[in-house]
C-alpha positions, 0 to 999 in steps of 0.5 A: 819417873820410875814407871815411865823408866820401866816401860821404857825398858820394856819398850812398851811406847803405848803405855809411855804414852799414856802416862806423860803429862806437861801441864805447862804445854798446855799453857804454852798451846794456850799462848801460842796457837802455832805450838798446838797446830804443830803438834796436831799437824805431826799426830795427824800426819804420822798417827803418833802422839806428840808431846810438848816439852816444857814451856814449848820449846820442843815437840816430841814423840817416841817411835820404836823404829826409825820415822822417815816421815818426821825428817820430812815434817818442817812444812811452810812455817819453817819448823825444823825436826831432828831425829833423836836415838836413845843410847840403848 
């Protein structure tokens, strides 16, 4: 968590990236196809990762600007996406 704080800081999102891990979205993607076709979806649309949050209730990803094509995103399956801003 330290380092993952201190690349925030820094606004490093490349090196964000590469540390998170959810060993349990994995499972959930196992589970339930639509989680990982979602996430696919949203990291081939907007050429980000994305990331699962605990058992799948959220998909996420960290954008240093504001991501006008994720307001956009819900398609024909009805998701819903929000946009979320730190407080710093």
């Amino acid at each position: 968590i330290k380092i993952l704080i201190e690349f925030m800081k820094e606004g490093n999102i490349k090196m964000m990236e590469n540390i998170i891990y959810n060993k349990l979205g994995e499972v959930s993607e196992g589970i339930w196809k639509e989680i990982k076709e979602f996430r696919i979806y949203m990291e081939k649309k907007t050429g980000k990762k994305f990331f699962i949050s605990g058992s799948g209730g959220a998909i996420f990803s960290v954008f240093k600007e504001k991501p006008e094509e994720i307001l956009l995103a819900p398609g024909e399956r009805k998701w819903k996406s929000f946009l979320v801003k730190s407080l710093n």
